[in-house]
N, C-alpha and C positions, 0 to 999 in steps of 0.2 A: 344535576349537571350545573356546575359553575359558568355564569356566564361571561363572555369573554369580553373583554375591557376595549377594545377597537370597536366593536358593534354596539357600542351604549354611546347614547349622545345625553350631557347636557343640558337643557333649555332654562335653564332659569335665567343661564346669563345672555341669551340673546335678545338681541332687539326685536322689537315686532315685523314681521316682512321675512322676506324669502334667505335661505339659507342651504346650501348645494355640501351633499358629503359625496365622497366619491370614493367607494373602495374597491379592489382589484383581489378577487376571487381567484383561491388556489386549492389545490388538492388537502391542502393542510386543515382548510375549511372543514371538507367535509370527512376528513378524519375525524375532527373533536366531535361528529354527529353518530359518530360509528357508520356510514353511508361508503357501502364498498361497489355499486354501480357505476359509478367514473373511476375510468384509467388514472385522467388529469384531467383539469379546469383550467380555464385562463375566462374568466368571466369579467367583466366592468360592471358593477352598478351603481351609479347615482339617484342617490337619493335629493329630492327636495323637500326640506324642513320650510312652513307656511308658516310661521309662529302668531296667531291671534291674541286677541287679550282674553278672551274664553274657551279657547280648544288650540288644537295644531293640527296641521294637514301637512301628512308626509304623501309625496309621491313618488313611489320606485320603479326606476327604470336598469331590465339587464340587457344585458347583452355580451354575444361573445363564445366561445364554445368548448364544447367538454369530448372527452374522445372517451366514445362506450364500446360496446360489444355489439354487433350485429345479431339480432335473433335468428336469423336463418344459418348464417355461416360461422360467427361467432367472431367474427374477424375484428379488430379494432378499428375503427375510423373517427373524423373529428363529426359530432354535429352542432351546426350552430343553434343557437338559442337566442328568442328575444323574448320581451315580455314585459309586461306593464301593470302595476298595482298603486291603487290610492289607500289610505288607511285615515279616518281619523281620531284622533284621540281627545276624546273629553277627561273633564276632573267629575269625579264624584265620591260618594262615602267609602265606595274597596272597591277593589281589582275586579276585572271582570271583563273576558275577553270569549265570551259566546259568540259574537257576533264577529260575522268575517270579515267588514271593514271597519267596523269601530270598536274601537280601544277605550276601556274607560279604567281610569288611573287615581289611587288616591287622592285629595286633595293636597296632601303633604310631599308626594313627588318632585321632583326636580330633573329627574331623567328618565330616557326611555333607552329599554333594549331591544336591538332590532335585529338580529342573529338571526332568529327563527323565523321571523318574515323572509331575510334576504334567501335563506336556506328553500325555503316553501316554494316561493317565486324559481328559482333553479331546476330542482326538482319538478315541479310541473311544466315547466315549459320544456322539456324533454316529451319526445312523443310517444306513447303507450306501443305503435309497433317499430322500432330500429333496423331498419331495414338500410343496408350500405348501397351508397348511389353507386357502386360500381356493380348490384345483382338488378339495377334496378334499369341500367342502361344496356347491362350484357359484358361491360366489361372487366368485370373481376374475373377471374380464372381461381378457382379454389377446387382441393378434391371433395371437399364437403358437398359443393356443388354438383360437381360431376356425380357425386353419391346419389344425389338427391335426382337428378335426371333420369340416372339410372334405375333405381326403383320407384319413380312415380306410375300411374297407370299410364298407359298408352291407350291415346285416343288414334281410335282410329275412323280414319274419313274417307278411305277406299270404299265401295259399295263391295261386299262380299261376292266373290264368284261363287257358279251354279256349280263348284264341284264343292265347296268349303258346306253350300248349306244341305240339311240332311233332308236326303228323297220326300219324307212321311209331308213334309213339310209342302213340297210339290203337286203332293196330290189332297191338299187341303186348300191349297189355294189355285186349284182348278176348280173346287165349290165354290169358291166365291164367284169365279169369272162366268161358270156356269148357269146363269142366274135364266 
């Protein structure tokens, strides 16, 4: 996968001292990722670029919200998302990115690609159950819903009358009381 020329910064030519990138997340995003769990995106994250004379500290902040599917109804709604990540990146003899906040980068480098972070940080800041605030307050109306009413168990909290329970049952719990 080619990476894409917006999400690569630079740093050879920065000063040392802080550095703000700000890019604005769309569906198009996560097309190039092949990721078909968002409808749309409208996401903001800035990024702070720390530039040291021996390493960099990027800090990434999203925010902003994506409209998915609801797992119970299937319904589309927006959710929001925030989230926050620190990353830093050292120079060393090769690449090598085991570790989940440090980045270590050739000595020979000059930039960095940061795609796959911003991509990661979206993705998880979505919440494992999608549940639409309107099944969660009562007021969506959906048939999926109604389906689902329909065929769950019934609890029941009436105390059963003495014609529903069977006789045998009567005279097994006269031995108890007979004591």
């Amino acid at each position: 996968m080619k990476p894409l020329k917006a999400y690569t910064i630079p740093f050879v030519g920065l000063k040392v001292g802080a550095h703000l990138f700000e890019y604005k997340i769309e569906q198009e995003f996560f097309e190039y990722f092949e990721y078909e769990d968002f409808n749309d995106a409208n996401v903001q994250v800035n990024v702070t670029l720390n530039k040291k004379t021996t390493l960099l500290e990027l800090h990434f902040e999203v925010s902003g919200e994506v409209n998915i599917n609801c797992d119970l109804t299937n319904e589309p709604y927006n959710q929001t998302i925030n989230n926050v990540f620190d990353l830093v990146v050292k120079f060393g003899d090769e690449f090598n990115d085991e570790y989940i906040d440090i980045l270590i980068i050739p000595h020979g480098e000059h930039e960095i690609n940061i795609q796959q972070y911003i991509y990661e940080l979206i993705v998880l800041a979505v919440p494992i159950k999608r549940i639409h605030p309107g099944v969660e307050d009562g007021t969506l109306s959906s048939d999926i819903l109604k389906k689902l009413e329909e065929l769950s168990p019934k609890l029941n909290k009436e105390k059963q009358t003495e014609e529903d329970i069977d006789p045998r049952w009567n005279t097994l719990k006269k031995l108890l009381t007979d004591k």
